[in-house]
MIMIZA-513710 format. One record per residue (C-alpha): residue number from 0; z, x, y. Coordinates in steps of 0.05 Angstrom, whole numbers, plus 5000, padded with zeros to 4 digits. Layout:
BEGIN
<atom><pos>NUM</pos><Z>Z</Z><X>X</X><Y>Y</Y></atom>
...
REM end
This chain:
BEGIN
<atom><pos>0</pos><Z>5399</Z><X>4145</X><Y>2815</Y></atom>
<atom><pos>1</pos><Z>5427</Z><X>4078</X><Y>2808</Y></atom>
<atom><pos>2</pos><Z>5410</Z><X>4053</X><Y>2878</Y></atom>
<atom><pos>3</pos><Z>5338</Z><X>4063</X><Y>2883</Y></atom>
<atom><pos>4</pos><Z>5321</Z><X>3999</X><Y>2878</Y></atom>
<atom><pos>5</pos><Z>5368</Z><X>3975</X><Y>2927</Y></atom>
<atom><pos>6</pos><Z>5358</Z><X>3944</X><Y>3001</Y></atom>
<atom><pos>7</pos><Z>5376</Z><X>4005</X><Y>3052</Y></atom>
<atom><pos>8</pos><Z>5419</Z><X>3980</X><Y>3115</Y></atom>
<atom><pos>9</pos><Z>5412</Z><X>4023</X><Y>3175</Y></atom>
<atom><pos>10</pos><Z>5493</Z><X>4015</X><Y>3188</Y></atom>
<atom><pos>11</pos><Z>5558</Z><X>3981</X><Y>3154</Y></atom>
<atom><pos>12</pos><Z>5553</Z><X>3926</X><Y>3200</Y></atom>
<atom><pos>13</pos><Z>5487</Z><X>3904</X><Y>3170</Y></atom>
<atom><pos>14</pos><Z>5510</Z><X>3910</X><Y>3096</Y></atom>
<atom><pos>15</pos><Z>5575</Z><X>3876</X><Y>3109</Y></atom>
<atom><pos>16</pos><Z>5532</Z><X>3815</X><Y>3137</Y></atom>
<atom><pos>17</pos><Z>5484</Z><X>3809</X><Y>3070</Y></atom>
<atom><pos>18</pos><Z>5552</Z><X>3822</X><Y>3027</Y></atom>
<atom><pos>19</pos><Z>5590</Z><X>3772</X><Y>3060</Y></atom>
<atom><pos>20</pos><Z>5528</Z><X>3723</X><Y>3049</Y></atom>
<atom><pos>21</pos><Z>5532</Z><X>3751</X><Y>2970</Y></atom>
<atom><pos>22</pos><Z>5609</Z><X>3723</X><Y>2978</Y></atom>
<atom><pos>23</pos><Z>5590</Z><X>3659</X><Y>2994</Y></atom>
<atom><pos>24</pos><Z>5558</Z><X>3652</X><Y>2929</Y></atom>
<atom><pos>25</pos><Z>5615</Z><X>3685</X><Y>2890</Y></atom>
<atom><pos>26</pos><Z>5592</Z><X>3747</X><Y>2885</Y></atom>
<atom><pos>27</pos><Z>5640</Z><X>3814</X><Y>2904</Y></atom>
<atom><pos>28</pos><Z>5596</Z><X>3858</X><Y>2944</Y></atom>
<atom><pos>29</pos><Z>5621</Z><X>3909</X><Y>2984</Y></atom>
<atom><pos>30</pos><Z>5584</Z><X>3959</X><Y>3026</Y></atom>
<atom><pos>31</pos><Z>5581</Z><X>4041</X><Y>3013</Y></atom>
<atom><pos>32</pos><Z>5549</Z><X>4101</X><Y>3052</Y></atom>
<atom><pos>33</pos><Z>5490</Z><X>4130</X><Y>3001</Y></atom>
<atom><pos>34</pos><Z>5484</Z><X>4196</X><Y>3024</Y></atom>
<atom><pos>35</pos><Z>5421</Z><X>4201</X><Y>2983</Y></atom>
<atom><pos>36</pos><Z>5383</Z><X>4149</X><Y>3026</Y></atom>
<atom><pos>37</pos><Z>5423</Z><X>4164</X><Y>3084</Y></atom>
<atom><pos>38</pos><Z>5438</Z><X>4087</X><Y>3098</Y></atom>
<atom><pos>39</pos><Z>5493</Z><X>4034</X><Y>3072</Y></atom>
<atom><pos>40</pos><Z>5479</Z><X>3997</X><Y>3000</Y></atom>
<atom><pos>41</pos><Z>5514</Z><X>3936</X><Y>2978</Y></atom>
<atom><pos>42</pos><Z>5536</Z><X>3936</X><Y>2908</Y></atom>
<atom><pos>43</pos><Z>5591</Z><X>3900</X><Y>2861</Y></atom>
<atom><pos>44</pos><Z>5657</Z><X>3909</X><Y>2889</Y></atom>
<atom><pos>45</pos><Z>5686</Z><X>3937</X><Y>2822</Y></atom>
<atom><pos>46</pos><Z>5755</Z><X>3947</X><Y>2846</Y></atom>
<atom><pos>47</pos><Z>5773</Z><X>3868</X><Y>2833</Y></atom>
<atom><pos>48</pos><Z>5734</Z><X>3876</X><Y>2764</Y></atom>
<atom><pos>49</pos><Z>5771</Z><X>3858</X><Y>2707</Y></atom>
<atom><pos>50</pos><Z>5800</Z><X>3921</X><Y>2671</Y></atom>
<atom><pos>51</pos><Z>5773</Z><X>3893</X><Y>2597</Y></atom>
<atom><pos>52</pos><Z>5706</Z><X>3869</X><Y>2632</Y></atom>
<atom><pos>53</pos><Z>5704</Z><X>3943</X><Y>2667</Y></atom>
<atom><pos>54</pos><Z>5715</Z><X>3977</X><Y>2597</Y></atom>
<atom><pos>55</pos><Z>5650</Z><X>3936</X><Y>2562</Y></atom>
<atom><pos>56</pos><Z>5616</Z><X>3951</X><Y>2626</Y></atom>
<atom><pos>57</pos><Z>5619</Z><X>4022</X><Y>2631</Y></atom>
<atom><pos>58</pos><Z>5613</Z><X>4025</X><Y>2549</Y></atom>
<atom><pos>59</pos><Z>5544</Z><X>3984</X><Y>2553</Y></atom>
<atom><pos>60</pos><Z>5517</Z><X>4039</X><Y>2611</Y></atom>
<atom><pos>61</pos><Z>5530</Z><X>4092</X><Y>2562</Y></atom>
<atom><pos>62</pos><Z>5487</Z><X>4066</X><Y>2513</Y></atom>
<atom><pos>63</pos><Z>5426</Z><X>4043</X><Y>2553</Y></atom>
REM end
């Protein structure tokens, strides 16, 4: 599971405050349900990812 390591929030109002302070810094984050933790995650908000960069990306996680 990719989000072990994460920091749990205990609703989307929480995780929207710690991505938006990610944002200030130029970092994308964007909040998501984890239904495996039961709790919101922040991660990358991939959707404004470069297509190319995306490509290399997911390449890369198939070989580690």
């Amino acid at each position: 599971m990719r989000c072990s390591n994460k920091l749990n929030f205990q609703n989307r109002r929480e995780a929207e405050k710690h991505a938006d302070f990610w944002f200030d810094r130029n970092e994308k984050m964007k909040p998501y349900l984890c239904n495996a933790h039961r709790s919101w995650h922040i991660g990358h908000d991939r959707a404004s990812e470069n297509p190319a960069t995306r490509i290399h990306r997911i390449l890369e996680e198939g070989y580690e």
